[in-house]
C-alpha positions in Angstrom: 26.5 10.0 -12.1 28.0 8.2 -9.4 25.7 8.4 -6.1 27.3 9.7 -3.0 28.2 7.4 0.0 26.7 7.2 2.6 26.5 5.3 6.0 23.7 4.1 8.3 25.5 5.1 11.2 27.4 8.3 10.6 24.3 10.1 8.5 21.1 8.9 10.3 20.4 9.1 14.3 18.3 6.9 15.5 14.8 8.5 17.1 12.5 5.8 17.5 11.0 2.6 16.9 8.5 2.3 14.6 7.4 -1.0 14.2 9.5 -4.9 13.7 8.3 -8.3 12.3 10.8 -11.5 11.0 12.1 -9.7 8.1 12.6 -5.8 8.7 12.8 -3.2 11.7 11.3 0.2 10.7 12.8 3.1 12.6 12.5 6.7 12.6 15.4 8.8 12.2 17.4 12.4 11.7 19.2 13.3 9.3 22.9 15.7 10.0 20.4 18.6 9.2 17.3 17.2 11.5 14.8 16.3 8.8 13.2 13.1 10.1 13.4 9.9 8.1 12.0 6.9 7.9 14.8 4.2 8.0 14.2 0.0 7.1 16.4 -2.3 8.2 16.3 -5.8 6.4 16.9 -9.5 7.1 17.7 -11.8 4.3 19.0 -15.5 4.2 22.4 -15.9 3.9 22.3 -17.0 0.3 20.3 -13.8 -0.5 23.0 -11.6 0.9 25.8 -13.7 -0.5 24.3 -13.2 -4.3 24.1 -9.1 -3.3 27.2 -8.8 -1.8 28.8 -10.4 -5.2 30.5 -7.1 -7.1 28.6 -5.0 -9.0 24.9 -6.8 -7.8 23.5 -4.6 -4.6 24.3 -0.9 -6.6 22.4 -1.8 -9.7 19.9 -3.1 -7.6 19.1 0.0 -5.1 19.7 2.1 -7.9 16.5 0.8 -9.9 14.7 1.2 -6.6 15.5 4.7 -6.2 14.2 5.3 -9.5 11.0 3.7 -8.9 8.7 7.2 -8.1 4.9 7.4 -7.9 3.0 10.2 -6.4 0.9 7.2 -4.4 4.3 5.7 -3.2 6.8 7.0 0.1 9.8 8.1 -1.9 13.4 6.0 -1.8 15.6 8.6 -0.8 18.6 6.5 -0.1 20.2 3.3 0.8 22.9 0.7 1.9 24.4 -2.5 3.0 25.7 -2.7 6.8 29.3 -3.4 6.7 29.2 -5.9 9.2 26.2 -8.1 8.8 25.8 -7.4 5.1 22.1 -6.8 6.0 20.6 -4.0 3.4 19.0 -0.4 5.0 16.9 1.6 3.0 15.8 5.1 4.1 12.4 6.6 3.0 10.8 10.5 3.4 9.4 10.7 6.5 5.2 11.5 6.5 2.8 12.2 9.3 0.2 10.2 8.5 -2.2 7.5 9.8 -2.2 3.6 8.8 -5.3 2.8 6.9 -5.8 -0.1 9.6 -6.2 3.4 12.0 -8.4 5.4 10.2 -12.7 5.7 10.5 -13.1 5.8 6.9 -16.4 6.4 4.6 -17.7 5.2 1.4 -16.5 8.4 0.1 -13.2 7.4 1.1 -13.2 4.2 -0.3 -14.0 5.8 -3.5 -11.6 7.9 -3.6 -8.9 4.9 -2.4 -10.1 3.2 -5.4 -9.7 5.4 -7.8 -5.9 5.8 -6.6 -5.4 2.4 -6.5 -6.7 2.1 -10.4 -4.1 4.9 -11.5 -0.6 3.1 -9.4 -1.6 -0.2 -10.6 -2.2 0.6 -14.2 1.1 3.1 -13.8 3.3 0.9 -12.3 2.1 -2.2 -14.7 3.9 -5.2 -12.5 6.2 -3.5 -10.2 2.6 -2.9 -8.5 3.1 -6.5 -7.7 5.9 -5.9 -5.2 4.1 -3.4 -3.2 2.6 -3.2 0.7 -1.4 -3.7 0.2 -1.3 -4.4 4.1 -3.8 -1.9 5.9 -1.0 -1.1 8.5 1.4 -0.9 5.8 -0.4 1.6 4.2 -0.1 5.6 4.8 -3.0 7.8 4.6 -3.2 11.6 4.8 -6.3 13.6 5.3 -6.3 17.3 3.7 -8.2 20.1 4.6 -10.5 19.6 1.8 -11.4 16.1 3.4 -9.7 13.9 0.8 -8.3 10.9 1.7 -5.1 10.4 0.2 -2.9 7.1 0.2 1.1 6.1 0.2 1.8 3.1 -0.2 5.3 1.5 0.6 7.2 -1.0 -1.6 8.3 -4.5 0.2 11.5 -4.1 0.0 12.6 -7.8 1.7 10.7 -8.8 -1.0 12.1 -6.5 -3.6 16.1 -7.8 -2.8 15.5 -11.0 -2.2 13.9 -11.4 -5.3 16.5 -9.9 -7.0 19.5 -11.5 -5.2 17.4 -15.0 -6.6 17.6 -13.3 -10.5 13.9 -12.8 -10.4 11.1 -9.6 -11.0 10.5 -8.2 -8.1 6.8 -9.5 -6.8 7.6 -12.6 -8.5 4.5 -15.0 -7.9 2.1 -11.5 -6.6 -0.8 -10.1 -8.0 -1.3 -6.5 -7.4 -4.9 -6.5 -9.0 -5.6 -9.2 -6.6 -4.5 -7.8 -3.3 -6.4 -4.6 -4.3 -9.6 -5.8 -5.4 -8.6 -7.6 -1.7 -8.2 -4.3 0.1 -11.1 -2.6 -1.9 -13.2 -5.5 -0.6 -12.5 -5.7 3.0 -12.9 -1.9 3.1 -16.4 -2.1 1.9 -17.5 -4.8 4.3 -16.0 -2.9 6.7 -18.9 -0.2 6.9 -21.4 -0.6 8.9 -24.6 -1.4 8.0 -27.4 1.7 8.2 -30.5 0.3 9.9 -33.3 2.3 10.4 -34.2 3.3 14.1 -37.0 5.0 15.4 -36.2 8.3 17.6 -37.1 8.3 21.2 -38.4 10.7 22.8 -36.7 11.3 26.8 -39.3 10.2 29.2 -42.2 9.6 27.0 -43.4 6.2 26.9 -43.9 4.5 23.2 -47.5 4.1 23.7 -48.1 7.3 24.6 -50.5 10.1 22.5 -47.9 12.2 22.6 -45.8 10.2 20.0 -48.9 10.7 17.3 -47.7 14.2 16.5 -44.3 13.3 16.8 -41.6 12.9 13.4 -38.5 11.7 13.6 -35.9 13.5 11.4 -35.7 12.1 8.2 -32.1 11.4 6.9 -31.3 13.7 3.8 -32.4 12.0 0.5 -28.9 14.1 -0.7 -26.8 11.8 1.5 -28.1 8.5 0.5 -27.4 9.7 -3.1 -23.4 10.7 -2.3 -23.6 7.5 -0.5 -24.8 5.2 -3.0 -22.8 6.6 -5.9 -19.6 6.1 -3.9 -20.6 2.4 -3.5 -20.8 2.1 -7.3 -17.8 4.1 -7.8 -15.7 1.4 -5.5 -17.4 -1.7 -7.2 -16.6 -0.3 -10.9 -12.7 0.1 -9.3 -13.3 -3.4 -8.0 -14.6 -5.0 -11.6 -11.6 -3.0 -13.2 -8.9 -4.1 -11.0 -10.1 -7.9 -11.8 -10.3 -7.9 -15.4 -6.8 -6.3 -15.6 -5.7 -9.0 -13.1 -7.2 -11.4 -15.4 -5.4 -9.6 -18.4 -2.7 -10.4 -16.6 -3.1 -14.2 -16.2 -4.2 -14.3 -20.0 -1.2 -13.3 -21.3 1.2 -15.2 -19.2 -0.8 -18.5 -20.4 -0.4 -17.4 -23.8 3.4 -17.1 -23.4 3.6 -20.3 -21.4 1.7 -22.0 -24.2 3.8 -20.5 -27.2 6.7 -21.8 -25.5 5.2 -25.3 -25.0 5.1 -25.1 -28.9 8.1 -24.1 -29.5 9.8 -26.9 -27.3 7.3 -29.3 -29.3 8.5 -28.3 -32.5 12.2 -28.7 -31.7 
């Protein structure tokens, strides 16, 4: 099925600026019907864009990012290579959400963050590699039952470039890595519970007053919640290393098959 054509000026209007660094510009923009999208605008070398614009390279290449779904990822919609600059565009669905770097999170939420991040990263096997584990890059969205839930957006400078260079995009990333990363800043993050003594307004410490005085206690239920969410997030943390390690096991057993295979020739 061939995909329809489309341009970055004729089919999107620009609304706003969302955010810019040295590689990409992130706007927000309308569709012809309204819908708000969120468009990415990219800046490559000039080798990069010369080994994408070559026939038949960029297509195959967008194509296999359109594909790439996840219910934890912003969804591809559509795509393109400016006519004049050769720079590639890449539009994305549109969410109203908060970065994670923006959000007051709990342990709860961490929890619940890590046990989404176990599910895209053993999903998505390497291609994890080539995502966003930035907190500003990451989406959240907070439903009315109070769960936290996470979207994460592919690099997609990284994810052309690496392909314009013939290589798998995240080439020389670890995904279990930079989430045991993110995992790990988030829980040193909280702050620490100390306990502190209630005053009373206008009564002095000393006073006889105080000896009939208790200070509410705080729920034995809520430490519980609170200290199984901790475990919860270390177990995601001990599970995203060993597959990390997994990881760096089998690529020195390749690497050292190969050395014996050159040895024997």
């Amino acid at each position: 099925m061939v995909r329809e054509r489309t341009t970055m000026e004729k089919d999107y209007q620009l609304d706003d600026l969302v955010r810019q660094n040295a590689d990409w510009v992130v706007y927000r923009v309308l569709a012809k019907d309204g819908a708000p999208f969120a468009l990415t605008r990219l800046r490559l070398e000039a080798e990069d864009l010369e080994a994408l614009s070559e026939s038949g390279v960029f297509e195959p290449v967008l194509q296999e990012l359109l594909a790439l779904n996840h219910d934890y990822l912003r969804p591809v919609v559509d795509g393109g290579m400016d006519k004049v600059d050769r720079y590639p565009w890449v539009v994305a669905s549109w969410f109203d959400g908060k970065p994670l770097s923006a959000r007051t999170i709990t342990l709860r939420d961490i929890k619940n963050i890590g046990t989404q991040l176990q599910e895209m990263v053993a999903d998505l096997g390497t291609l994890a590699d080539v995502l966003c584990f930035e907190a500003d890059e990451i989406l959240t969205i907070r439903t009315p039952d109070d769960f936290l839930h996470i979207l994460f957006t592919i690099d997609y400078h990284c994810w052309f470039r690496d392909r314009a260079r013939g290589l798998p995009p995240g080439t020389g990333r670890d995904a279990s890595v930079a989430a045991r990363r993110l995992l790990e800043g988030l829980v040193a993050s909280q702050p620490k519970q100390t306990p502190t003594k209630t005053p009373i307004p206008f009564v002095e410490e000393r006073s006889p007053a105080l000896s009939g005085y208790n200070p509410p206690r705080e729920h034995y239920l809520g430490k519980v919640i609170a200290i199984l969410a901790l475990l919860s997030c270390l177990g995601a943390i001990i599970w995203i290393t060993l597959v990390g390690q997994e990881k760096a096991d089998q690529v020195e057993t390749l690497d050292r098959k190969i050395k014996e295979q050159a040895a024997g020739d």
